[in-house]
N, C-alpha and C positions, 0 to 999 in steps of 0.2 A: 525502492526508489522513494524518492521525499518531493511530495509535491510543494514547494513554496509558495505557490499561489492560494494556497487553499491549508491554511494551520499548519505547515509543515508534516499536514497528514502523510504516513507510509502507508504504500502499496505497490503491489506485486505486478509489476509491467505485464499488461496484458495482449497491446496490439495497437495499431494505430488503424487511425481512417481520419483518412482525408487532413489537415494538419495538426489534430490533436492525438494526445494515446492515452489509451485507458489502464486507468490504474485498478486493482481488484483491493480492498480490503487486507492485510494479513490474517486477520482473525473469520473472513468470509462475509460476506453482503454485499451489495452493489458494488459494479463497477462506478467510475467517474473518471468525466473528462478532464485532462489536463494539458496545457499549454507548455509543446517541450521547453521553451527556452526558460523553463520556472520549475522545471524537474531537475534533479539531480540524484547520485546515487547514495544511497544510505551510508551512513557509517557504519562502523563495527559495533558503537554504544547502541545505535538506532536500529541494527537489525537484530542484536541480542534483545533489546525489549519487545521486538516486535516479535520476535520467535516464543518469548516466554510469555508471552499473550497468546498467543495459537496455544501453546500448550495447557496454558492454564484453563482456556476456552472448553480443548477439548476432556480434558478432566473434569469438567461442569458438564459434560455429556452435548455441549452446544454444536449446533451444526455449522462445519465449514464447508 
């Protein structure tokens, strides 16, 4: 998911409460709240960089 309200940061739909849903990091760290009507769903450019960021993460031995 790409949150628009927030850098067009991606992260990995985690759950809602109450009228927002939390988005997780792709690479791992906090969740954060975002506003659905400013969410939307990744593209294919936008989850291949964000895949090969997890991956390069976890080849730096970094914890997700």
């Amino acid at each position: 998911m790409v949150d628009t309200g927030n850098r067009n940061r991606v992260g990995e739909f985690r759950g809602v409460e109450g009228r927002y849903w939390f988005l997780r990091p792709v690479c791992g760290g906090l969740e954060w709240e975002a506003d659905p009507e400013r969410v939307r769903p990744a593209d294919q450019a936008e989850r291949l960089r964000a895949g090969t960021a997890r991956a390069n993460a976890r080849s730096r031995g970094e914890y997700l």
